[in-house]
VOPA-232983 format. One record per residue (C-alpha): residue number from 1; residue in one letter; chain; x, y, z. Coordinates in steps of 0.25 Angstrom, whole numbers. Example, Ala and Ser with C-alpha at 12.3 -4.5 7.8 and 13.67 -1.06 7.14 Angstrom:
BEGIN
+-----+------+-------+-------+-------+-------+
!  nr ! rest ! kette !     x !     y !     z !
+-----+------+-------+-------+-------+-------+
!   1 !    A !     A !    49 !   -18 !    31 !
!   2 !    S !     A !    55 !    -4 !    29 !
+-----+------+-------+-------+-------+-------+
END
This chain:
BEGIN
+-----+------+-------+-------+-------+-------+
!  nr ! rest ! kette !     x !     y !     z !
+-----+------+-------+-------+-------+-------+
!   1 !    X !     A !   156 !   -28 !  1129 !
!   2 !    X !     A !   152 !   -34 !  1115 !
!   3 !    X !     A !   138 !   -38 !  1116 !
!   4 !    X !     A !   134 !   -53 !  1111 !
!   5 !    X !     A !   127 !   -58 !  1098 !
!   6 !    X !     A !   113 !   -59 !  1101 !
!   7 !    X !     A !   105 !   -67 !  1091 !
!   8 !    X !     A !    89 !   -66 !  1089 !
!   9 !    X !     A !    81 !   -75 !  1081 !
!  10 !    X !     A !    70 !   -67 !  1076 !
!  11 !    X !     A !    64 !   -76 !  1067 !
!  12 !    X !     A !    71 !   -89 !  1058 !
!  13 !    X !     A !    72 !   -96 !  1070 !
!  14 !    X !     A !    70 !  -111 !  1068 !
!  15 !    X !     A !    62 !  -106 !  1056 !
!  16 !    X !     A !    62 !  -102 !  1041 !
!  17 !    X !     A !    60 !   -87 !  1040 !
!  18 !    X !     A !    58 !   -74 !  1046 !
!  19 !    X !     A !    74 !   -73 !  1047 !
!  20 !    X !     A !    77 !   -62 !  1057 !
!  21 !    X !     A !    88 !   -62 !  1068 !
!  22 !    X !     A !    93 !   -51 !  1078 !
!  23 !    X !     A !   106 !   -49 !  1080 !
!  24 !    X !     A !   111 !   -42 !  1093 !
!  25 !    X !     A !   126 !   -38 !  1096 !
!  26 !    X !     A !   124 !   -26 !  1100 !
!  27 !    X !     A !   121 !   -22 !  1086 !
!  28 !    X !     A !   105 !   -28 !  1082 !
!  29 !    X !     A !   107 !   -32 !  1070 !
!  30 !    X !     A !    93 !   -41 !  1063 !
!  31 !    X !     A !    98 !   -52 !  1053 !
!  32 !    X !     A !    84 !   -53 !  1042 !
!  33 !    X !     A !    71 !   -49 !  1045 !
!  34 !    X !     A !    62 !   -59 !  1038 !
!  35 !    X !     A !    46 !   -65 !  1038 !
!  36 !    X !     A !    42 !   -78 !  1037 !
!  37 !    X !     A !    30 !   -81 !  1028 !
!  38 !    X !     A !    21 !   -91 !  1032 !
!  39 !    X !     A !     7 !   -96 !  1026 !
!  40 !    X !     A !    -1 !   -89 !  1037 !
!  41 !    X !     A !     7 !   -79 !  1041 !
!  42 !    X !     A !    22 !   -69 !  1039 !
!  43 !    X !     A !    30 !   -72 !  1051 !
!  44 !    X !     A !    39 !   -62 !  1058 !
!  45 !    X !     A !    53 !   -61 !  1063 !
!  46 !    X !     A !    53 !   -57 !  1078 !
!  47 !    X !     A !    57 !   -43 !  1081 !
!  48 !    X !     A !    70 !   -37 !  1083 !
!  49 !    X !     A !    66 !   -32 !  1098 !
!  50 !    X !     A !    78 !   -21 !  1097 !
!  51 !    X !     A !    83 !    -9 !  1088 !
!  52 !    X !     A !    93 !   -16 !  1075 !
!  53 !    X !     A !   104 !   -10 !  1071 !
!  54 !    X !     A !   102 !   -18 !  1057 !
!  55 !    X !     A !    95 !   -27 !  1050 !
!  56 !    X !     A !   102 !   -36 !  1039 !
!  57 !    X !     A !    95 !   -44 !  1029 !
!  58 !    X !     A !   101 !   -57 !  1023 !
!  59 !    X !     A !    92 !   -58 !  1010 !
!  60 !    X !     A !    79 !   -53 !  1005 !
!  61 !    X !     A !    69 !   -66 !  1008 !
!  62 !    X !     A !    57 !   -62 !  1017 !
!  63 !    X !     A !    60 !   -73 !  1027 !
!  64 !    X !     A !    73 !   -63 !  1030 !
!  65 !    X !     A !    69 !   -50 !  1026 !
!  66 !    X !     A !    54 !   -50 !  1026 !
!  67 !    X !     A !    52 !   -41 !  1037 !
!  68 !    X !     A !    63 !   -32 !  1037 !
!  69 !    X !     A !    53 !   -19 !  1031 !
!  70 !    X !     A !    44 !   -22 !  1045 !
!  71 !    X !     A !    56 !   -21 !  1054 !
!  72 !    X !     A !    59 !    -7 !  1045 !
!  73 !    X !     A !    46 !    -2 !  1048 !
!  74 !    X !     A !    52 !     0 !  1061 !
!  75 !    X !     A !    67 !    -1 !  1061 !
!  76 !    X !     A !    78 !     9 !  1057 !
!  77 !    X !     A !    90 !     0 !  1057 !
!  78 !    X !     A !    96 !    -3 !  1045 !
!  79 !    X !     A !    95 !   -15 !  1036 !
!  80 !    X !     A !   107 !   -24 !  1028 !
!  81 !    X !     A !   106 !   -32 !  1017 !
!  82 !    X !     A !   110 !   -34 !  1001 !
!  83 !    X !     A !   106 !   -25 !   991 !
!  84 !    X !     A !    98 !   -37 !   982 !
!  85 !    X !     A !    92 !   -40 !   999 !
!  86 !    X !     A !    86 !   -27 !   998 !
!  87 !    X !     A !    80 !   -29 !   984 !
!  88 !    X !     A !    74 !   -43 !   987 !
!  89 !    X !     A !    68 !   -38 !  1000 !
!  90 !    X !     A !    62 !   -28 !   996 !
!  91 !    X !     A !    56 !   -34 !   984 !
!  92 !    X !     A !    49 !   -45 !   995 !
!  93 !    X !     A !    45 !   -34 !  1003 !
!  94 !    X !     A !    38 !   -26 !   994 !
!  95 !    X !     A !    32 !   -40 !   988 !
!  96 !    X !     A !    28 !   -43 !  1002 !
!  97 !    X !     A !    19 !   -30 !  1004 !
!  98 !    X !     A !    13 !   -32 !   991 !
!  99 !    X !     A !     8 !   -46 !   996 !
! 100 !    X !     A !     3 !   -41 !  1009 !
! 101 !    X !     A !    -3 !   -29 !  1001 !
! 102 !    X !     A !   -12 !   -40 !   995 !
! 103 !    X !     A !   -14 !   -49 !  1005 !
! 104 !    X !     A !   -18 !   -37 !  1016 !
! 105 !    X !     A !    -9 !   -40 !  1026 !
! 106 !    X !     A !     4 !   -31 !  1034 !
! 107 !    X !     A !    17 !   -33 !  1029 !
! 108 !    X !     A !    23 !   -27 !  1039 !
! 109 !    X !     A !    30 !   -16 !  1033 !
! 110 !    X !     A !    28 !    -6 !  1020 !
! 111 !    X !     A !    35 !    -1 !  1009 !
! 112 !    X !     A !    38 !    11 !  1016 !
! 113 !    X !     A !    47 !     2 !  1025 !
! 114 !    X !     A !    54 !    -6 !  1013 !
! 115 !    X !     A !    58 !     8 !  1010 !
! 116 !    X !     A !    62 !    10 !  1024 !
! 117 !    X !     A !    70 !    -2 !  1024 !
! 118 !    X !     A !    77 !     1 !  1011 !
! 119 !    X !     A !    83 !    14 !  1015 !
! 120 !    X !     A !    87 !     7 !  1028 !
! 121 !    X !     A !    95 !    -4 !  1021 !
! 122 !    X !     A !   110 !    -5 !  1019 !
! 123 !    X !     A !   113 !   -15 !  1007 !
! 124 !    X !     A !   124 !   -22 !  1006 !
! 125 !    X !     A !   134 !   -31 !   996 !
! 126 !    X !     A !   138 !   -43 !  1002 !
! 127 !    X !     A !   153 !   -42 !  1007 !
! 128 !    X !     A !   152 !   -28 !  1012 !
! 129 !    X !     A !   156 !   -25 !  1025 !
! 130 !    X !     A !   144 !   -18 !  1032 !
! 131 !    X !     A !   143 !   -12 !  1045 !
! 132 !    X !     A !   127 !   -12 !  1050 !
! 133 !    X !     A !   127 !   -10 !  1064 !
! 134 !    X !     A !   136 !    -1 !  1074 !
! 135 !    X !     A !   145 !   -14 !  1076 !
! 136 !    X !     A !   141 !   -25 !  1066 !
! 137 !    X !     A !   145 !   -27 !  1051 !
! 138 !    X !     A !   139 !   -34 !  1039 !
! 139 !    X !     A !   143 !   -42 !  1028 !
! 140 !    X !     A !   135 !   -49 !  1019 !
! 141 !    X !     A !   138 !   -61 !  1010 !
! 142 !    X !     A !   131 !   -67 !   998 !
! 143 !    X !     A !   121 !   -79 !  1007 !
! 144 !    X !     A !   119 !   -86 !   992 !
! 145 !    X !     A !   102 !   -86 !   995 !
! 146 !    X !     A !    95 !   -74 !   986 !
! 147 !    X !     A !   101 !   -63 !   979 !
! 148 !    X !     A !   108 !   -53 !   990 !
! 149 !    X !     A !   106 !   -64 !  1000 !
! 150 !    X !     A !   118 !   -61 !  1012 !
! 151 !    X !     A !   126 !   -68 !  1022 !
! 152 !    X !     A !   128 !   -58 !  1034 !
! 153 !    X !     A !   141 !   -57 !  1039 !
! 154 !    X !     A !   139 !   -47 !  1053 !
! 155 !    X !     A !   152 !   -43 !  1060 !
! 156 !    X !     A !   147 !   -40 !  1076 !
! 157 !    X !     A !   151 !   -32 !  1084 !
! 158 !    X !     A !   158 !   -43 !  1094 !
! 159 !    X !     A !   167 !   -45 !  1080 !
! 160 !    X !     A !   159 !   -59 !  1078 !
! 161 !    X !     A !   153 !   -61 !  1064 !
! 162 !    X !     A !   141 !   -67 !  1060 !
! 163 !    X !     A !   134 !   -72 !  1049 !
! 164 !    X !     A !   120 !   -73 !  1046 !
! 165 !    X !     A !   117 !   -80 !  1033 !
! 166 !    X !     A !   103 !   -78 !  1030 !
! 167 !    X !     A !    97 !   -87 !  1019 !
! 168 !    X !     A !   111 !   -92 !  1012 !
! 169 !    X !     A !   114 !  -103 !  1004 !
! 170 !    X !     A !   130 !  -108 !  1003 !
! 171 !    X !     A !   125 !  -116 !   991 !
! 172 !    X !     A !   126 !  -109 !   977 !
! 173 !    X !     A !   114 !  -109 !   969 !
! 174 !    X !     A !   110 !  -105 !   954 !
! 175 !    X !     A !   109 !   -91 !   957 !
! 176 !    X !     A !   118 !   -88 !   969 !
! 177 !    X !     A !   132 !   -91 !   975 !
! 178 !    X !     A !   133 !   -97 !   986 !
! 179 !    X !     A !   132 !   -91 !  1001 !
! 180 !    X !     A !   146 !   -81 !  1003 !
! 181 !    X !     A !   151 !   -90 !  1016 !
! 182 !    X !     A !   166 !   -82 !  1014 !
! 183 !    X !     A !   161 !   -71 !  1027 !
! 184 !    X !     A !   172 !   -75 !  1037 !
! 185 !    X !     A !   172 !   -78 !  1052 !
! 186 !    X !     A !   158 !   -79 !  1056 !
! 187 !    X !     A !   154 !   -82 !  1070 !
! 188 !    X !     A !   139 !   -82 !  1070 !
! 189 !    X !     A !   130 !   -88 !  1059 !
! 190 !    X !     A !   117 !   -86 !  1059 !
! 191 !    X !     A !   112 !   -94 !  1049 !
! 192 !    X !     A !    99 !  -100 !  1040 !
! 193 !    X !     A !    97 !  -115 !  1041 !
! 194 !    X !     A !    85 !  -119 !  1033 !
! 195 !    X !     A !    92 !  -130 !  1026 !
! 196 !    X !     A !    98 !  -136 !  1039 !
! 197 !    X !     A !    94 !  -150 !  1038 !
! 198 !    X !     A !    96 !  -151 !  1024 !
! 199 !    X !     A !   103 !  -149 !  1009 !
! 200 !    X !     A !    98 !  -144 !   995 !
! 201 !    X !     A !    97 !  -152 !   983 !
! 202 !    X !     A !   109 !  -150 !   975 !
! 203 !    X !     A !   103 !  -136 !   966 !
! 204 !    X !     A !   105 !  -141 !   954 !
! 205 !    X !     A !    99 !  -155 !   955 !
! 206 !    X !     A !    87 !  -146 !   961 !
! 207 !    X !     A !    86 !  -136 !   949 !
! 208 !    X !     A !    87 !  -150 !   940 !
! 209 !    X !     A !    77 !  -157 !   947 !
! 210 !    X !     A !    67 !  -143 !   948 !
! 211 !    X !     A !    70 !  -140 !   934 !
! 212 !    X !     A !    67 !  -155 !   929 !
! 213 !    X !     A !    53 !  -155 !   936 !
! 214 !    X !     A !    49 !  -141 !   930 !
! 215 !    X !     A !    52 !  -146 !   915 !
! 216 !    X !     A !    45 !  -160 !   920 !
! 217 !    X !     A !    32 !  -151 !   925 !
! 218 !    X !     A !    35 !  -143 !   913 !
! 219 !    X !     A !    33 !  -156 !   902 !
! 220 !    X !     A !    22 !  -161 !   909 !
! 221 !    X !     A !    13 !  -147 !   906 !
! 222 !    X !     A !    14 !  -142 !   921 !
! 223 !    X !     A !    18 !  -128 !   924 !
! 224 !    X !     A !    32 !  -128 !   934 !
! 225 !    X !     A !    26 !  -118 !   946 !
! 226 !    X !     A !    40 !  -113 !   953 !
! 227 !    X !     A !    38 !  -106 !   966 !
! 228 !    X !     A !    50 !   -99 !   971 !
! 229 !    X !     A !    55 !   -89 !   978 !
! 230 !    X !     A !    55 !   -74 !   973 !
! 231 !    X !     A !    71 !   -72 !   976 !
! 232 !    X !     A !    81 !   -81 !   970 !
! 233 !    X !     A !    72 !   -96 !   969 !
! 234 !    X !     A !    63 !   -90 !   958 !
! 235 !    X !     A !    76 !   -84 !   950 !
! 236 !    X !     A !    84 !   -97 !   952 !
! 237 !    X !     A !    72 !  -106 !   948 !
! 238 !    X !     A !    70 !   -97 !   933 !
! 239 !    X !     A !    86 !   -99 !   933 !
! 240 !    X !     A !    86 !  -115 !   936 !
! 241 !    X !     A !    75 !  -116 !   924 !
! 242 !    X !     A !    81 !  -107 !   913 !
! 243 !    X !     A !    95 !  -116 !   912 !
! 244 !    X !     A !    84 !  -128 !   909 !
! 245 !    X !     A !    79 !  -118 !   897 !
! 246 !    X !     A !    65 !  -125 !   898 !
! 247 !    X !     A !    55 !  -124 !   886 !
! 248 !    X !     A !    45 !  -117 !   895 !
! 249 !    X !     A !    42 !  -102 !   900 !
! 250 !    X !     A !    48 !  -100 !   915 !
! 251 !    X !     A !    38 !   -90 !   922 !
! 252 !    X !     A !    43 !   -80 !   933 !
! 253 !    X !     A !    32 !   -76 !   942 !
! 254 !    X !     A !    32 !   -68 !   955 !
! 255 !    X !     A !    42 !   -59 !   963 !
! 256 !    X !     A !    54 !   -67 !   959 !
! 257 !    X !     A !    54 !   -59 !   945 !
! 258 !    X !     A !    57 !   -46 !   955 !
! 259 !    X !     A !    67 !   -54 !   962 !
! 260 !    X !     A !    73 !   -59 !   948 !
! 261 !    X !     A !    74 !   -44 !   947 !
! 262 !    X !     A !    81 !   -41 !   959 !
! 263 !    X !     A !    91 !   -54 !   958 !
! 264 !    X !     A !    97 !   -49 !   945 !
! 265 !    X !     A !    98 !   -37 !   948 !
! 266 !    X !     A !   109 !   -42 !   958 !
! 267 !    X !     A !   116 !   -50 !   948 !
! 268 !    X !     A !   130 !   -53 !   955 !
! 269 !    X !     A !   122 !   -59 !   965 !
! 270 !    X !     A !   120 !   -70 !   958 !
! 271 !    X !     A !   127 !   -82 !   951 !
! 272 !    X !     A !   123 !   -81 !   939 !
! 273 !    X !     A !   113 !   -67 !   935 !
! 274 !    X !     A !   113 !   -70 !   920 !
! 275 !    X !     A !   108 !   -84 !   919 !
! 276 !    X !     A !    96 !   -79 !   930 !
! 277 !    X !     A !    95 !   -67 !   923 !
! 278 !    X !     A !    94 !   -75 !   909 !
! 279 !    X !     A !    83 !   -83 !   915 !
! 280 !    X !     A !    75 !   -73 !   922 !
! 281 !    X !     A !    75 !   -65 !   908 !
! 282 !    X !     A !    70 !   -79 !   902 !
! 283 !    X !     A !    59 !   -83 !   913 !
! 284 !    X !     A !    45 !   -76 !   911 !
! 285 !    X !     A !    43 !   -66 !   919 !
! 286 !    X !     A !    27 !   -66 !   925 !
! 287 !    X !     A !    22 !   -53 !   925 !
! 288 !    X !     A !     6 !   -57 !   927 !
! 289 !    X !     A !    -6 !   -64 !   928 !
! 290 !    X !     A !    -7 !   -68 !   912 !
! 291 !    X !     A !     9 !   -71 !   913 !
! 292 !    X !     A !     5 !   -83 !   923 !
! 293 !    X !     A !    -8 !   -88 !   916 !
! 294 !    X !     A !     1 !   -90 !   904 !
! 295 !    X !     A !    13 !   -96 !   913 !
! 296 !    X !     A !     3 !  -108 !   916 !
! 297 !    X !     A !    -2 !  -109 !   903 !
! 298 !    X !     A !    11 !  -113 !   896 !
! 299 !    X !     A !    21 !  -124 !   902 !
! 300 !    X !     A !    29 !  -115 !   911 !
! 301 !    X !     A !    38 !  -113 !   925 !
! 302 !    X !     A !    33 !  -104 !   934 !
! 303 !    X !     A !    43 !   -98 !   944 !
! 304 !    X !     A !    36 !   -90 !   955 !
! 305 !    X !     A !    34 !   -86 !   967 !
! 306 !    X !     A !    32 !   -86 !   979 !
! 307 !    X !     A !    44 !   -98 !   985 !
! 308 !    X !     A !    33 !  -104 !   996 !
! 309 !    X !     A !    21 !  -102 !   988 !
! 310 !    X !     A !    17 !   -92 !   997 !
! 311 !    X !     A !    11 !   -82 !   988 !
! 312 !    X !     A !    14 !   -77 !   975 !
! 313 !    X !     A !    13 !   -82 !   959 !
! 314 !    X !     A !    15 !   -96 !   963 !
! 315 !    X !     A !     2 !   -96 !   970 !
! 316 !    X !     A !    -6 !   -92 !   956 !
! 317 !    X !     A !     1 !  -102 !   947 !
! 318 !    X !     A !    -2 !  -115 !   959 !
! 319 !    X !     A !   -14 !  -111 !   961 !
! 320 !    X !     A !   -17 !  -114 !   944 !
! 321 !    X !     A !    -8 !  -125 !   944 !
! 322 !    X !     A !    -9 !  -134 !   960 !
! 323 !    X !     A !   -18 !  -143 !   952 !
! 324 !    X !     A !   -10 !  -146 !   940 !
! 325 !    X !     A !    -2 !  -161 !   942 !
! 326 !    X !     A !     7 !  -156 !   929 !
! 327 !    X !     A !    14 !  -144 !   936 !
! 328 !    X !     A !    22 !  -143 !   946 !
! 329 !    X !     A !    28 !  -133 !   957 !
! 330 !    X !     A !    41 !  -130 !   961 !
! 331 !    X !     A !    43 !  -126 !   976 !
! 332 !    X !     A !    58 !  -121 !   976 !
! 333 !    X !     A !    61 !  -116 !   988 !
! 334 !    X !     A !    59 !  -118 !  1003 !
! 335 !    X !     A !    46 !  -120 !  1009 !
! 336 !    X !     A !    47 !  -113 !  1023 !
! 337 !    X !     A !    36 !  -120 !  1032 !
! 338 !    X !     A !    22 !  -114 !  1032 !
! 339 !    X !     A !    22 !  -109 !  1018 !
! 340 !    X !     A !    13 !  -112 !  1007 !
! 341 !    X !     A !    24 !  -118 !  1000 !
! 342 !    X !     A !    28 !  -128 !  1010 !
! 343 !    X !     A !    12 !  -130 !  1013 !
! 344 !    X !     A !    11 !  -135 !   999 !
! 345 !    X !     A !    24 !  -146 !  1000 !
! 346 !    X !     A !    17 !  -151 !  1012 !
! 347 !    X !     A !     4 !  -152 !  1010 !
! 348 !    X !     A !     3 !  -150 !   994 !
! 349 !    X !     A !    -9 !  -140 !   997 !
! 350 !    X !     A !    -8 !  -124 !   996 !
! 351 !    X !     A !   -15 !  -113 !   999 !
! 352 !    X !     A !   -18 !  -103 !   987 !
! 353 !    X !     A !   -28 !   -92 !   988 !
! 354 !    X !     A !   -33 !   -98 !  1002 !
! 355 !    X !     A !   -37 !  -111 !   992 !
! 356 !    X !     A !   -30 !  -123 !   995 !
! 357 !    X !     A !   -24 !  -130 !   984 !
! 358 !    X !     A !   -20 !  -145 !   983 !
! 359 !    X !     A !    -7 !  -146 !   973 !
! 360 !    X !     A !    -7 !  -155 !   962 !
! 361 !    X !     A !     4 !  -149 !   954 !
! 362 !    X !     A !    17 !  -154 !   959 !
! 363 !    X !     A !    25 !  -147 !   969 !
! 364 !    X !     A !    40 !  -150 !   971 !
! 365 !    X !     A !    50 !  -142 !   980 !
! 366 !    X !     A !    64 !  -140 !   975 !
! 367 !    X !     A !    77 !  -134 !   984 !
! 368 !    X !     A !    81 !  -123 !   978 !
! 369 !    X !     A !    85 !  -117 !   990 !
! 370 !    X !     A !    93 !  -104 !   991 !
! 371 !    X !     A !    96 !  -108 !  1007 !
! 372 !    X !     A !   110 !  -118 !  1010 !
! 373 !    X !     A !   107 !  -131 !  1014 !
! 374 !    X !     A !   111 !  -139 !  1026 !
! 375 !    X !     A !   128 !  -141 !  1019 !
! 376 !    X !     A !   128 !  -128 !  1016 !
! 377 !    X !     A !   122 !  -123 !  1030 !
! 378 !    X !     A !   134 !  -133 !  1037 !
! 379 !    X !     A !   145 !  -127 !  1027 !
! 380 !    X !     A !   141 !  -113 !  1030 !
! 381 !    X !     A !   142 !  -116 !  1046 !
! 382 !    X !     A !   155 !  -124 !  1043 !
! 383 !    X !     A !   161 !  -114 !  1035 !
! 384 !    X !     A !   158 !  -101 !  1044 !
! 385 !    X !     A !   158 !  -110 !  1057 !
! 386 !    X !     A !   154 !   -98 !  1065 !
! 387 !    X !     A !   154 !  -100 !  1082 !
! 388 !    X !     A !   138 !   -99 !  1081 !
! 389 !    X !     A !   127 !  -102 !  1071 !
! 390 !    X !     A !   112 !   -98 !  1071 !
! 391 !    X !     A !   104 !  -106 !  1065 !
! 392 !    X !     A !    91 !   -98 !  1058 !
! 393 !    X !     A !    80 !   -99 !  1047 !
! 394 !    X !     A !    77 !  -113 !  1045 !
! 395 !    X !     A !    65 !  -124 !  1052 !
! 396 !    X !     A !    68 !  -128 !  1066 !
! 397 !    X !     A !    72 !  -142 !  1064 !
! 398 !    X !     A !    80 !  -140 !  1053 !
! 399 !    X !     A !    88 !  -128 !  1061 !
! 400 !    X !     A !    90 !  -137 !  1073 !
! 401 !    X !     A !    94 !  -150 !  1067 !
! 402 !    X !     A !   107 !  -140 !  1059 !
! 403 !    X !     A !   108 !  -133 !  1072 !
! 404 !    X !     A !   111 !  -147 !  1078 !
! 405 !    X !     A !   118 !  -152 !  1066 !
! 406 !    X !     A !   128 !  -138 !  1068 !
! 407 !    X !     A !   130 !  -142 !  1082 !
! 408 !    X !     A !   136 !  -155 !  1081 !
! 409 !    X !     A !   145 !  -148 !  1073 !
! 410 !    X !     A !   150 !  -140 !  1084 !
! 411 !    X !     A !   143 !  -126 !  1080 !
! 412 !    X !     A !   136 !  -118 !  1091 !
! 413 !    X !     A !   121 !  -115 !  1084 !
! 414 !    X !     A !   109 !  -109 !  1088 !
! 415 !    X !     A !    97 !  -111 !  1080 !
! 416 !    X !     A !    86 !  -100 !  1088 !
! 417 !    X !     A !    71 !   -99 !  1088 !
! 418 !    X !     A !    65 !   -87 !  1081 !
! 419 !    X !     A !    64 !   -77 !  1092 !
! 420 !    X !     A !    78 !   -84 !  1102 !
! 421 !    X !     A !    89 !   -74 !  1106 !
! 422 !    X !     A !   105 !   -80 !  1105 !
! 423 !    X !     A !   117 !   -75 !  1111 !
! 424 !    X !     A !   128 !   -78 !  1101 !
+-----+------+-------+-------+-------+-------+
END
């Protein structure tokens, strides 16, 4: 007799990050392996309590594969994901041993075991039929959120499909086409809901609006201070400011010129590589400390990282400039709860070099967000109208309130706690 689905949220339950779920149907299979970075502390998925057969990562973010080298440290199954997920990772992993290198704490993992993981990695296109376990097959699709982000398409072994999307956005975006929804019959959907209870801005009148306040802070002799994310915000950011063809230098600063790097050397994963690539080659390139003394000494955009202001350039540039009313910064992604980013939206304060700093400089959040909305979340549940939904990585109220919402659309959804256990 065929055995059920068994379903175990391991972390991302009625929360944003540490994305990790276990599949059972006879063949274990773990759906990402991610860490959630907080201010005080990295919090960790739940452990798988049994042997996998697999491990299949959706994209190269820490919140999904941040802990994937630890569980290698230990486990000898195989891992899946897209060749551009491989180089994504391990350019966060080996980032994230440099930081605890200098901060003095256990990452969890060496560069021994990124090795290891390498040589046990299996990488795949999207569209290409797969088999990863004695009785489950594999396809991935193109999830629309960073370069080699993927759907996963699992074909079990009680012939039911699932999908698990991952971070996906069924919106097309300047540098990527929309989420590849064309996957079939699907049956179960596990899917991300951060966006639940709301839309985006429309893009454009967002990149408008964000461009029109850095040439504002720009006439008013401020310095534009962009933090954003290494992978896919910081690229779209120096594309978005090359077709306004400013008067001033564009500074890129931090680990997104590696990801840059990375990006174009996947080109058809993107809608349009020449124009990032004409940009990129445009944008100044940061290369030290005398690089970013002259950056603040001339009118200028700064793009840097880190995304949550958690650590990297952008701490150096706010801690010269909190105090200047003339400049501004630009948050551009989301704030998960808890981080120094989100902290300094509510609060106006941050925490830099243990000195707390009250901001005088101007911050403004924009949506640039490489997530779908609440439309697009609806239209993807509409369009695959699968017999059960899972509802993972996004803030308990607003999961629950899209949960309710789905129901009295006549879908069964479950929406579990980190750590709950479902029979699908």
């Amino acid at each position: 007799m065929k055995q059920g689905l068994k379903f175990q949220c391991l972390g991302a339950g009625l929360e944003v990050g540490r994305s990790s779920f276990l599949l059972d149907s006879g063949d274990k299979l773990l759906l990402d392996d991610g860490i959630k970075l907080g201010t005080e502390k990295t919090e960790f998925p739940l452990k798988p309590a049994s042997n996998l057969d697999a491990v299949i990562i959706s994209h190269a973010h820490l919140d999904h594969s941040g802990n994937l080298p630890s569980l290698f440290s230990n486990n000898h199954s195989m891992a899946f994901m897209t060749p551009a997920t491989l180089e994504i990772s391990k350019l966060l992993w080996f980032d994230s041993l440099k930081i605890a290198g200098l901060e003095g704490f256990d990452s969890g993992y060496s560069k021994e075991d990124v090795s290891k993981l390498e040589r046990f990695t299996f990488q795949i296109g999207y569209k290409n039929h797969v088999q990863v376990a004695q009785n489950t097959a594999l396809e991935f699709y193109d999830a629309g959120h960073i370069s080699g982000s993927a759907l996963t398409k699992l074909y079990l072994p009680s012939g039911k499909t699932l999908l698990y999307t991952g971070d996906f956005n069924a919106a097309e975006t300047r540098l990527y086409h929309k989420a590849d929804l064309k996957c079939g019959k699907i049956d179960y959907l596990i899917m991300e809901s951060t966006y639940g209870d709301r839309n985006h801005p429309p893009r454009l009148q967002t990149e408008k609006a964000f461009a029109e306040s850095v040439i504002e802070t720009l006439d008013n002799g401020g310095h534009a201070l962009v933090s954003a994310f290494a992978v896919g915000r910081s690229q779209e950011l120096i594309d978005v400011l090359e077709e306004r063809k400013l008067n001033v230098p564009v500074y890129l600063d931090g680990m997104g010129q590696k990801a840059a790097r990375i990006m174009l050397d996947y080109p058809s994963l993107l809608k349009n590589p020449k124009f990032l690539k004409k940009a990129l080659l445009k944008a100044r390139w940061v290369k030290n400390e005398a690089m970013r003394s002259k950056a603040l000494k001339e009118p200028s955009v700064i793009v840097t990282t880190s995304g949550m202001l958690q650590g990297g350039p952008v701490l150096y540039y706010l801690k010269k400039l909190y105090n200047d009313e003339r400049s501004r910064l630009f948050l551009t992604g989301f704030q998960v709860e808890g981080t120094p980013g989100r902290t300094l939206l509510d609060t106006g304060r941050i925490e830099v070099d243990r000195e707390l700093l009250q901001v005088r400089m101007k911050v403004e959040k924009y949506d640039f967000s490489a997530h779908s909305d609440h439309d697009c979340l609806l239209h993807t549940v509409e369009k695959l109208s699968p017999e059960k939904i899972v509802l993972v990585h996004g803030d308990a109220q607003v999961v629950q309130a899209f949960q309710k919402e789905l129901h009295s659309k006549g879908f069964e959804v479950f929406a579990p706690r980190t750590g709950e256990e479902l029979v699908l």
